[in-house]
N, C-alpha and C positions, 0 to 999 in steps of 0.2 A: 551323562545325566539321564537319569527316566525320565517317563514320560511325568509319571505323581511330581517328580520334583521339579523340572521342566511347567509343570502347571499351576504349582505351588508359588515358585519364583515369579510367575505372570504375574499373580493374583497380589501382590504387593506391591507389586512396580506399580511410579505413580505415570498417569493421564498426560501426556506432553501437554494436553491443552488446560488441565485443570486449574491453573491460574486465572485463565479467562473466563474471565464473567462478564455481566452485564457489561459494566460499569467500566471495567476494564476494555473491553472491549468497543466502549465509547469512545473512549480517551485518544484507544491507537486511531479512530477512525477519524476525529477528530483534527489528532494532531497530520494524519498522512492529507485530509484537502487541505489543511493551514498550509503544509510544507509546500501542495503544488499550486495553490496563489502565491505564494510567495516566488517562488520560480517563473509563474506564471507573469507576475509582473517583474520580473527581473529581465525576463528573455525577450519582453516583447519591444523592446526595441534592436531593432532587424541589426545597424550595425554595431551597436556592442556581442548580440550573439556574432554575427559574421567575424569581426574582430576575437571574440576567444576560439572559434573554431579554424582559427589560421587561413582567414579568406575565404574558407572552403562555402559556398554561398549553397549550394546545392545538401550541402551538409545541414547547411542550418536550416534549411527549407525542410528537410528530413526531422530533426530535432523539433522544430516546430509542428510537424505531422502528428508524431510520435509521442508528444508530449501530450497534446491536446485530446491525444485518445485514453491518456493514462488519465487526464484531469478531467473527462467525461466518465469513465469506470469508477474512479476512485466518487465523484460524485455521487451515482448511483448506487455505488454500492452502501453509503454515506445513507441517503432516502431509504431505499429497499428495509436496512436495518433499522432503521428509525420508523419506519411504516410498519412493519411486522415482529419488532421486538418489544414491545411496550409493556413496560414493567408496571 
């Protein structure tokens, strides 16, 4: 392929992201802190996590580390967008 047709070709293909919009972009953020309250109040009692992770106690201490960092990002990132995207 040349390079014209090689640049031709670019020039059509769409955007991965060009679905996301505003709005859309709301929704996923939305629904991804919904998902980690939800888990967040599923997991917090120590022995049903301990209980699915096969005893493994240290595991779930880890899971609960690990978690809590994903539901403080997913937060933020939650505000940030909502603080500097305002339609």
């Amino acid at each position: 392929m040349t390079r014209a047709e090689n640049s031709r070709d670019m020039r059509w293909k769409r955007p991965a992201l060009a679905d996301l919009n505003y709005f859309e972009m709301s929704d996923k953020l939305d629904e991804i802190v919904c998902a980690c309250q939800e888990i967040h109040w599923a997991a917090n009692d120590d022995d049903t996590l301990i209980e699915l992770l096969d005893g493994d106690e240290e595991e779930a201490y880890e899971f609960k580390m690990q978690f809590a960092e994903l539901e403080a990002e997913a937060a933020q990132l939650n505000d940030l967008f909502y603080e500097n995207c305002r339609i």
